[in-house]
N, C-alpha and C positions, 0 to 999 in steps of 0.2 A: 521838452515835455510834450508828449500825445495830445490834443486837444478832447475834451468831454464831448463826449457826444449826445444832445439831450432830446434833440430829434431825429428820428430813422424812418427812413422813407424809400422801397423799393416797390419794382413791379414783378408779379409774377402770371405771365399770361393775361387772362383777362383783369386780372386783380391787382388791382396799388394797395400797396400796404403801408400804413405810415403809424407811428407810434412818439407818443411825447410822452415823455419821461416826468415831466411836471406834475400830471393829475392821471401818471399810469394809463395815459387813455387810446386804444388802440383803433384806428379807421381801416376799415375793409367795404373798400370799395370797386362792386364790377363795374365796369366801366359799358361792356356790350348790352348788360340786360340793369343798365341803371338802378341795383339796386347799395343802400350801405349799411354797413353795420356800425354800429359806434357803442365804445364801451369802455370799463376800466375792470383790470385784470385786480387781483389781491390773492396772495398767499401767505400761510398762516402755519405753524405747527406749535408743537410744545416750546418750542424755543424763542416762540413768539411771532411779529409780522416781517416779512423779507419783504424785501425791493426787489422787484422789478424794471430793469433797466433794460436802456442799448448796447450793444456788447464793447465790454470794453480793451479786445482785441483787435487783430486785424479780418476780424470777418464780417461783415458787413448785413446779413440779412437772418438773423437769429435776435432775439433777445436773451437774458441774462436775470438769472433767478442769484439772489444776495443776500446770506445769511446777516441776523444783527450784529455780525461783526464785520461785516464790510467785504464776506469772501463770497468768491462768485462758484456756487456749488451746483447748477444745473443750467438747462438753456430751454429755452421754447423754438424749436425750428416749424421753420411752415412750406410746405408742402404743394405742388399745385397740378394738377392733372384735368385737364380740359377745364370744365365749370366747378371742380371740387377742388377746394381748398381746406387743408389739415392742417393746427400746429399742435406739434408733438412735444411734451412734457417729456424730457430724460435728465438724467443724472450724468454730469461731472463725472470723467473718467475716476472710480474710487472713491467713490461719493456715498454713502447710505444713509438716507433719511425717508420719512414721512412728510406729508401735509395736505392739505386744502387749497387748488388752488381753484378760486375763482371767476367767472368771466358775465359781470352785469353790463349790458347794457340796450340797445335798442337797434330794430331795425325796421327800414324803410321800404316797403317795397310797395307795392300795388293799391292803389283807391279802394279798386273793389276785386277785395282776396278776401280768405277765410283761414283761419288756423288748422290744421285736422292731421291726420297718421296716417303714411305712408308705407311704416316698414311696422309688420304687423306683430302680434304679442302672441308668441305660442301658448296656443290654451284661453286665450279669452274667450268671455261668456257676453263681452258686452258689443250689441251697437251703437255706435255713438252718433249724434244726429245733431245738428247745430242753427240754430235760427239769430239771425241777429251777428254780432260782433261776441261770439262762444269761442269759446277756449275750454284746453281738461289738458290738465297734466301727463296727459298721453301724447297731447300733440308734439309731433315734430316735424311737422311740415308746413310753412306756407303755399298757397295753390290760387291761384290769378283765374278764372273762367277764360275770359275773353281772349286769354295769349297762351293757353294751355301752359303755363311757366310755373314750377316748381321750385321753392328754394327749400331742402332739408339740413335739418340742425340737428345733432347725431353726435355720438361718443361720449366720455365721459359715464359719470354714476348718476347724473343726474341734468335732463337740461327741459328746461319749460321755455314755452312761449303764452306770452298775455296780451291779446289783442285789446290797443288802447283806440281801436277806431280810426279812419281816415287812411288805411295802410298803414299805422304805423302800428308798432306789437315790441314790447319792453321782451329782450331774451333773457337766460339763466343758463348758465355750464357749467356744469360743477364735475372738476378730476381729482379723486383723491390719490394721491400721490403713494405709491407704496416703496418700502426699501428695495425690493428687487424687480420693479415693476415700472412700465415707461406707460402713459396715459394720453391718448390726445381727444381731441376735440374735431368737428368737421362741418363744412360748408358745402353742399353741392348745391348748383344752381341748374337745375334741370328743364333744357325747354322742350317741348312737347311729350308732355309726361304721360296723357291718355295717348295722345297718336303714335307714340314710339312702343305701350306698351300692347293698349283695349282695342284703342278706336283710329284704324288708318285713318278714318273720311272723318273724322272730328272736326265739328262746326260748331261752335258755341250755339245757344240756342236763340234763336230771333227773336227778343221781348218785345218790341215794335208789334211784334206779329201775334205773341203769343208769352204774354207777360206774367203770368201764371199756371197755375198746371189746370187742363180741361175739365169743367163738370158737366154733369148732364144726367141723361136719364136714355134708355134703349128697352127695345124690347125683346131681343132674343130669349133672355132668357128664362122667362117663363111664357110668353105667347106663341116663343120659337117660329115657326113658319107660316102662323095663324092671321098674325096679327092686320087690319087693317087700316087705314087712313081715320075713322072713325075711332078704332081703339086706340090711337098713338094722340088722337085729339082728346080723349075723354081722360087721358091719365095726363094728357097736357094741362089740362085744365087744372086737376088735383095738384098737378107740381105747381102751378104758378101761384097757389095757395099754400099749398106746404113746401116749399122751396127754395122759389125762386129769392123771396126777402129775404135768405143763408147765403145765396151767391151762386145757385146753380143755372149753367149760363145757357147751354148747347140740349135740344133735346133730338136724337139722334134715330132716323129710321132704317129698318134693318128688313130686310126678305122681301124687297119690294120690285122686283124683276118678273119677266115674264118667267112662266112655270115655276114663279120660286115657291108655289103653298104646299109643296111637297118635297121635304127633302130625300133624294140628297141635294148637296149645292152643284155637282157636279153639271146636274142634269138643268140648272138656270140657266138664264139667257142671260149669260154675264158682260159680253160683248156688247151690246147695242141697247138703246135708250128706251127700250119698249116695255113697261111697267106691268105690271100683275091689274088685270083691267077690272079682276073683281073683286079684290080688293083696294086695288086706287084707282077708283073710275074715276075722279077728275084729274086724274094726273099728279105726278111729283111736283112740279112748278104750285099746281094750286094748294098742297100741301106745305109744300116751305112756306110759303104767304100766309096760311093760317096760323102756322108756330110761333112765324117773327110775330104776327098782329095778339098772341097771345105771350109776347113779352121775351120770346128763348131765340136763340140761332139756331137755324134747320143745319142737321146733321144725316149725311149722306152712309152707309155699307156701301162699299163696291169689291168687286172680287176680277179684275179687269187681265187675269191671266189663263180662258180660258172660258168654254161654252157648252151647254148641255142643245144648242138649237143647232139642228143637221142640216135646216136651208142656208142657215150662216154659213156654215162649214162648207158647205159645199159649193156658196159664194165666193169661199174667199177660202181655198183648198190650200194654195201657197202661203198663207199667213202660219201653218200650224205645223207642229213637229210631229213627225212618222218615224217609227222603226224601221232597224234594218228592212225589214219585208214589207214595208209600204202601209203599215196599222199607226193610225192616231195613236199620239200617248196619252194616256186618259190618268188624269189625277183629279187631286180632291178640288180645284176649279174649275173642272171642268172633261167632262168626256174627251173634247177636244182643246188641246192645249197649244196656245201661242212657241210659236220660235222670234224673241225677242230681238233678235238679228233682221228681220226683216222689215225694213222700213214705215211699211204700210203699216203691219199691225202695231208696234210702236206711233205711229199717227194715230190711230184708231185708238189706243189707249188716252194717249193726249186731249183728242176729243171729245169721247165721252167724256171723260172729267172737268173740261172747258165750258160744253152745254150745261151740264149739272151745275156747276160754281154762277158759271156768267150769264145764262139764259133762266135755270130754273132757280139760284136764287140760293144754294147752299153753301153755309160755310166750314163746314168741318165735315173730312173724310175720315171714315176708317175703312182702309184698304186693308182686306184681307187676302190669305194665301200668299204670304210672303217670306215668311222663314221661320217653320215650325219645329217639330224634333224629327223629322223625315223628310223623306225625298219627295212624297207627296205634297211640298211647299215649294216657293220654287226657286229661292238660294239655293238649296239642297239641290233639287234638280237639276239647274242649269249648270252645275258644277261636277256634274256625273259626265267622265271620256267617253261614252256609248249616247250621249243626249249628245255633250257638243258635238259627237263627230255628225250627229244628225242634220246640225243646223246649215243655216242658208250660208253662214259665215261661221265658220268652224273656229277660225284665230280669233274671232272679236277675245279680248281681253279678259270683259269683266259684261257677259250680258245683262246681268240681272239689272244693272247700275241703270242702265238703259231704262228700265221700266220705273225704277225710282225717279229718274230724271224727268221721266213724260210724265206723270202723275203731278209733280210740282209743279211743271210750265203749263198742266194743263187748268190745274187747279186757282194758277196765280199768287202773286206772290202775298194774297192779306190774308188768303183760309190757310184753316188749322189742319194740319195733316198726320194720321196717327197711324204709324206702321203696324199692321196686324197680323204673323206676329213680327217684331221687329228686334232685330241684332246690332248689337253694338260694336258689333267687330265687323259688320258690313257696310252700305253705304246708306241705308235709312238716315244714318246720322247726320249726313252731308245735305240730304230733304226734308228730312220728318221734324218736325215739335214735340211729336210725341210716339211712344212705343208700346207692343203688348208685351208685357215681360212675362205672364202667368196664361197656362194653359188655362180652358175655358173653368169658367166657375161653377159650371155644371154638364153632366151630358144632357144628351138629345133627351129632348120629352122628363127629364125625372128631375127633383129639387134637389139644392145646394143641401150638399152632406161638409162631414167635419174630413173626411180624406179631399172634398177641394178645397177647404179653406187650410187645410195643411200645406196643401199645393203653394195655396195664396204666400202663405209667410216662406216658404223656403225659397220660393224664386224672388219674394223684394229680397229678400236676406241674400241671396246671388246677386242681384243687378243693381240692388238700391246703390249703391257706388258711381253710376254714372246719374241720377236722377238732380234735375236741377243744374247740370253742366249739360251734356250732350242732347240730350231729349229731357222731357219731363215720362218716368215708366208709368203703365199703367199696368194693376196685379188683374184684370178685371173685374167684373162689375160686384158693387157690393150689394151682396142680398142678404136681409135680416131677416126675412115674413117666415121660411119655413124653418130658419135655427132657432133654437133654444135661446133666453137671454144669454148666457156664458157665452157660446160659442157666437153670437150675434154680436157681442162687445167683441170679442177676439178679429174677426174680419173687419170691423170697423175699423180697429187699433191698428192693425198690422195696415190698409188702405190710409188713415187720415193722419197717424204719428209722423210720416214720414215725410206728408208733406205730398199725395202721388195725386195722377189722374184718378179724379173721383166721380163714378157714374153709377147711378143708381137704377135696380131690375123687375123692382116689386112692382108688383098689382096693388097701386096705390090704396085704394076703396079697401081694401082688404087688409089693411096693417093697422095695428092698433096706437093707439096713443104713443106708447113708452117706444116703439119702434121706428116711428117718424122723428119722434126727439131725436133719436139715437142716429139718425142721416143729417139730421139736423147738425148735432153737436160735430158732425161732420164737414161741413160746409163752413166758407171755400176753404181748400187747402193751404193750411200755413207754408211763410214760405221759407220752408228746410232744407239746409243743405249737410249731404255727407258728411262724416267726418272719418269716416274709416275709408280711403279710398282705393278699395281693392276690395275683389269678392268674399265672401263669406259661402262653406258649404255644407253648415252644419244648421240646424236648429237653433239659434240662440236664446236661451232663455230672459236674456234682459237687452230690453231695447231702452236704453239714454237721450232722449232730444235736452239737451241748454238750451234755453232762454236767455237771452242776453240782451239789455235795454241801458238807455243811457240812465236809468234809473234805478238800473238792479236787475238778476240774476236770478234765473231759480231752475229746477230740475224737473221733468217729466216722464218717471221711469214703468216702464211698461214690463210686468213681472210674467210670464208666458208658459204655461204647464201646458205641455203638449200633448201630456201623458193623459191617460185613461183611471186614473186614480189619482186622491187629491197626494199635496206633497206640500213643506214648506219650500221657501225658496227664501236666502238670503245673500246677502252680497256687502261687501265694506265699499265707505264713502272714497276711499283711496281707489276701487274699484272705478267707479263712475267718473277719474279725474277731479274729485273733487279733494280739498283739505283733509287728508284723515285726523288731523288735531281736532277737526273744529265740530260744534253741534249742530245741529240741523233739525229743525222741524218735519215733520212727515203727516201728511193727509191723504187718506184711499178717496180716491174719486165715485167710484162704483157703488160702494157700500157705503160712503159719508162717514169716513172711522175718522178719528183724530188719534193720532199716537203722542202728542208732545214731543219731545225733543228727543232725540235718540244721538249716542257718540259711537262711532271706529265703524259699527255695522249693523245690519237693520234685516230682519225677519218676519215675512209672513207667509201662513197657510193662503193657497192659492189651491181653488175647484180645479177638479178632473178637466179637460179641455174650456179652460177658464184663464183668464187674465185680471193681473190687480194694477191700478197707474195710480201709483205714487207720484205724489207731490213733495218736493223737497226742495226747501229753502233752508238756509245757513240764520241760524237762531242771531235774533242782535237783542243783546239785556236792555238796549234803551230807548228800539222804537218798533210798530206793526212792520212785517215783512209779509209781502204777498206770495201766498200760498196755491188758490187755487180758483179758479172759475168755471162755472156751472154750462158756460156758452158753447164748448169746444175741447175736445179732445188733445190738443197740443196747447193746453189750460195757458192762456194770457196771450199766446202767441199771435192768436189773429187779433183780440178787442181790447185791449191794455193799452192805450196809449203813453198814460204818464204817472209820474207818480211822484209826490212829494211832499219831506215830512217837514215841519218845523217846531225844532227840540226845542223852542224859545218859549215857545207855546202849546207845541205839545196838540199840532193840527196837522193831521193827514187831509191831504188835496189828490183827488186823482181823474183823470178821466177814459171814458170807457165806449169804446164804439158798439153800441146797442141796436138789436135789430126791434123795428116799430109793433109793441103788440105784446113782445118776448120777454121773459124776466130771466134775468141773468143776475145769481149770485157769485160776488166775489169773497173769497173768505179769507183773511188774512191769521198769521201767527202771534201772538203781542206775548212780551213779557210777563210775568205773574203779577209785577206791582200796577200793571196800567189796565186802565178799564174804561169804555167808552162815558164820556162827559155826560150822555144823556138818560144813562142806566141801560141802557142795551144789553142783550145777555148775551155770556160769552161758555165756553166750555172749556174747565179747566183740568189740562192732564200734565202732572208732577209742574214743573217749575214751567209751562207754559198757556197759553191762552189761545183758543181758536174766538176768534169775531169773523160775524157775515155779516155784510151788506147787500142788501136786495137795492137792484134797480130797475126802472121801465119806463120805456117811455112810449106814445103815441104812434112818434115818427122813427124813421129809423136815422141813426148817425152819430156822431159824437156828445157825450153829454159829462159835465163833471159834478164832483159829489166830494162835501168836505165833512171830514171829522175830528171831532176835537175829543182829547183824550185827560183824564186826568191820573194823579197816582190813586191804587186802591190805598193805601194807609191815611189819605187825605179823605177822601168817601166815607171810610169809615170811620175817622172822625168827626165828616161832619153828620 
């Protein structure tokens, strides 16, 4: 007699596969990229529960599906090709049945991963945007930053992953088994998932360097080429009072080169350290020093691929690219344009930005002319066969890389470096912290219209995919002072939802009350990571950030009418990854609506070029759930620290990072029967409860706040 086989254990490739028969439970472990899965399989039909066993032939690397009579009526075989691992549900030669099979259990991979989607959904309407340890029913990707490593989870009818924190994430597979139908299941472990797809020169991002995405304040765009040392001081001032207590760090100057108060930029002296002397008569050095002494980091514009000065030029005649016929090529840095092949002017590049950083004191670049939608940038250019044949060095490889390279050794390794514009499929990634993903937020000399902020959303809606792994993107600058409220909320949302480089353009003195809130509730950038990671090239009407705390859960859904006339907009909770069984709370940020609880799918009229942010929390019958906060745009995400209820007593505990001065309201969800202990009013819609709490404090920083709750049937009796 055969012996039982109750343990199975092979290898295939990178992968050991081993299975015990005892608690059904099956170990898939890669051995190359450490990661495991561990689980127990079950299948189920009308016939009732089968076993799952080790085969009990001579074939060794299958398992064995077991009707409740003890016959062996299909197999699970598993599959293995490079990092992808499959096993396949079939049927016993002659076999026809039904069932359920399924596959719980957990997997191990990365400290610091994130759950998100990979392989995308024809026809989605939604972005999905994740802060914390988030998860959506969509997911089927684990994704590592620091090792660009992917592990995807795929087939079947149904497979969730639930990030339970620490790398670890509890999985789901679900194959329904059809009579004429084979079903599997799959594992691929993908390492370098941006570099093999986006980003050759992928570099995770320096947090050492640049631990958050940059804020600040510039003044291109409405001083444009006006601006003086005086004006960048006098709205410094206004920012260190409306601002800076939010988090905004860098305040950044722009047009400050010799000839630069007239554009074009062509015609500056982009090359060499000589400043605009009437508008910075003391110099850039004594201008950083004033910024830092009024609280921000000096932030430098340079345009270092080209020059509008013809004594330069004629200095230094071999540093520059000529046409076949011996004519400078003239683009948009410059009349005369570097050939980045040539030593010197790659030194000269280095330099300047070395004295700028280490002599005069700045810590944040924004290098422009660097890779726009034309050749007049100068990826585009130095990739044209008529340029290279031009250059000093025709085969160099990859020149532009060259200019990224001296820009970072020049600038050293602790300033913040922002590609302007910058590509994620070039090599800014391998230098920069951060990039410009949006063409300018306004033209020359006239205010921000509703076709740039249209601009604004459709390029995060292109590149937000890499933001938070490779670079932190910047959409450009956000200006509210000449849009409408609607469309002012709208540039905010699409800039602060997502988590981007956030820098502010207004003419401080000249913005009203409700519009400095509204930078305010901006500041600093929550820290959000993708979860769709791949581009988007449509409009999306509904942008998703989760929320996810070791206390709870909630949703930030940004509802987006792009159109020119109002319109509803609606969408199911199965949409957003979330329960569609379950109920949910929902609160309008904008307008302070309360909807009470809403099931399966949720509707509102949304203004002509207007946005609504929904707040949505999953209803619980027996205690407050947090709903919304008054402080910030990605609602709890930056000032929420904690929260906790005790059902014994019926006391909510929470604490909240407050800035000094500022009142931030939190407004939670509460059941119909509970009502604050102290008589506090609440707003009630159908079977739920909106409650606020107002706080403030003096100082800025963390502060906690308890409430005790009692049942309304109790109140009313007494």
């Amino acid at each position: 007699m055969a012996p039982v086989i109750t343990l199975l254990t092979f290898i295939l490739g990178p992968w050991m596969i081993a299975y015990d028969e005892a608690g059904s439970v099956l170990t898939l472990s890669n051995t190359e990229q450490r990661i495991t899965v561990t689980g127990s399989f079950a299948f189920e039909n009308e016939d009732g529960v089968w076993q799952i066993v080790p085969p009990r032939d001579g074939v060794r690397d299958r398992l064995a599906l077991v009707n409740p009579w003890g016959s062996v009526q299909g197999y699970i075989t598993f599959q293995q090709n490079g990092g992808r691992l499959s096993f396949l549900v079939h049927h016993r030669t002659r076999q026809f049945y039904s069932g359920k099979l399924t596959f719980d259990g957990q997997i191990r991979f990365r400290r610091e991963s994130f759950a998100c989607q990979t392989i995308p959904t024809p026809g989605a309407r939604v972005l999905s945007l994740g802060a914390g340890a988030a998860d959506s029913r969509a997911c089927d990707t684990l994704f590592a930053r620091e090792e660009d490593l992917a592990l995807q989870v795929f087939g079947g009818t149904e497979t969730r992953l639930e990030d339970l924190g620490d790398g670890l994430y509890r999985v789901r597979a679900v194959c329904d088994i059809e009579k004429t139908e084979e079903a599997s299941i799959s594992l691929n472990v993908e390492p370098n998932y941006f570099k093999s797809r986006y980003i050759p020169y992928y570099h995770p991002i320096d947090r050492k360097r640049c631990p958050k995405p940059p804020t600040g304040w510039m003044s291109w765009n409405v001083y444009f080429d006006k601006a003086t040392a005086e004006d960048n001081l006098a709205e410094a001032r206004l920012g260190k009072e409306y601002f800076k207590p939010f988090g905004m760090e860098f305040w950044s100057i722009e047009s400050w080169q010799a000839n630069s108060d007239q554009l074009p930029v062509s015609k500056f002296s982009n090359l060499d350290l000589e400043p605009n002397r009437d508008q910075f008569p003391e110099g850039m050095k004594k201008l950083a020093d004033d910024i830092r002494a009024l609280g921000f980091r000096p932030g430098l514009w340079t345009v270092p691929y080209g020059t509008g000065n013809t004594e330069f030029y004629e200095a230094h005649k071999d540093w520059f690219l000529h046409d076949k016929d011996g004519n400078p090529i003239d683009t948009w840095a410059g009349r005369y344009t570097i050939d980045p092949t040539v030593p010197e002017a790659i030194e000269n590049i280095r330099h300047i930005h070395e004295v700028a950083a280490r002599q005069w004191g700045y810590e944040f670049f924004k290098v422009d002319g660097m890779s726009g939608g034309g050749s007049a940038y100068m990826a585009h250019l130095y990739e044209k066969p008529e340029v290279r044949a031009q250059m000093h060095d025709p085969f160099c490889s990859n020149p532009f890389e060259k200019t990224a390279a001296a820009i970072r050794e020049g600038i050293g390794p602790r300033s913040v470096f922002l590609a302007c514009q910058g590509h994620y499929t070039g090599p800014e990634a391998a230098y920069a912290d951060a990039a410009r993903i949006g063409a300018d937020i306004v033209d020359c000399n006239q205010p921000v219209k509703w076709e740039n902020v249209l601009n604004q959303g459709a390029r995060t809606l292109n590149q937000i995919f890499v933001n938070n792994i490779a670079f932190f993107t910047d959409p450009d600058t956000l200006l509210v002072g000449d849009l409408d409220t609607e469309q002012a909320r709208v540039s905010a949302t699409i800039v602060s939802l997502p988590g981007q480089v956030t820098f502010s353009g207004d003419k401080l003195a000249g913005l009203s009350g409700d519009k400095i809130a509204l930078i305010q509730q901006t500041l600093p950038p929550a820290d959000v990571h993708p979860m769709n990671l791949y581009p988007f090239f449509d409009l999306l009407p509904i942008w998703n950030l989760r929320v996810a705390r070791p206390f709870g859960a909630w949703n930030a859904v940004a509802l987006f009418n792009w159109d020119d006339e109002p319109k509803p907009i609606a969408f199911s909770f199965g949409e957003l990854g979330l329960d569609p069984e379950a109920d949910y709370a929902v609160y309008e940020f904008w307008t302070g609506t309360f909807f009470g609880s809403a099931h399966g799918s949720f509707s509102i009229d949304v203004p002509p070029r207007g946005v609504r942010l929904l707040c949505v929390a999953q209803a619980d019958p027996a205690r407050p759930v947090f709903l919304s906060s008054s402080r910030h745009i990605a609602q709890g995400a930056v000032d929420l620290a904690h929260l906790d209820w005790n059902p014994e007593t019926k006391t909510l505990t929470g604490k909240v990072r407050l800035v000094g001065g500022h009142k931030t309201t939190l407004r939670f969800a509460l059941p119909a029967d509970l009502l604050p202990a102290d008589g506090g009013e609440t707003l009630q819609a159908g079977d739920c409860r909106l409650w606020e709490k107002e706080l403030e404090s003096d100082r800025s920083g963390e502060v906690t706040f308890t409430q005790q709750f009692e049942d309304a049937a109790l109140l009313d009796w007494l």
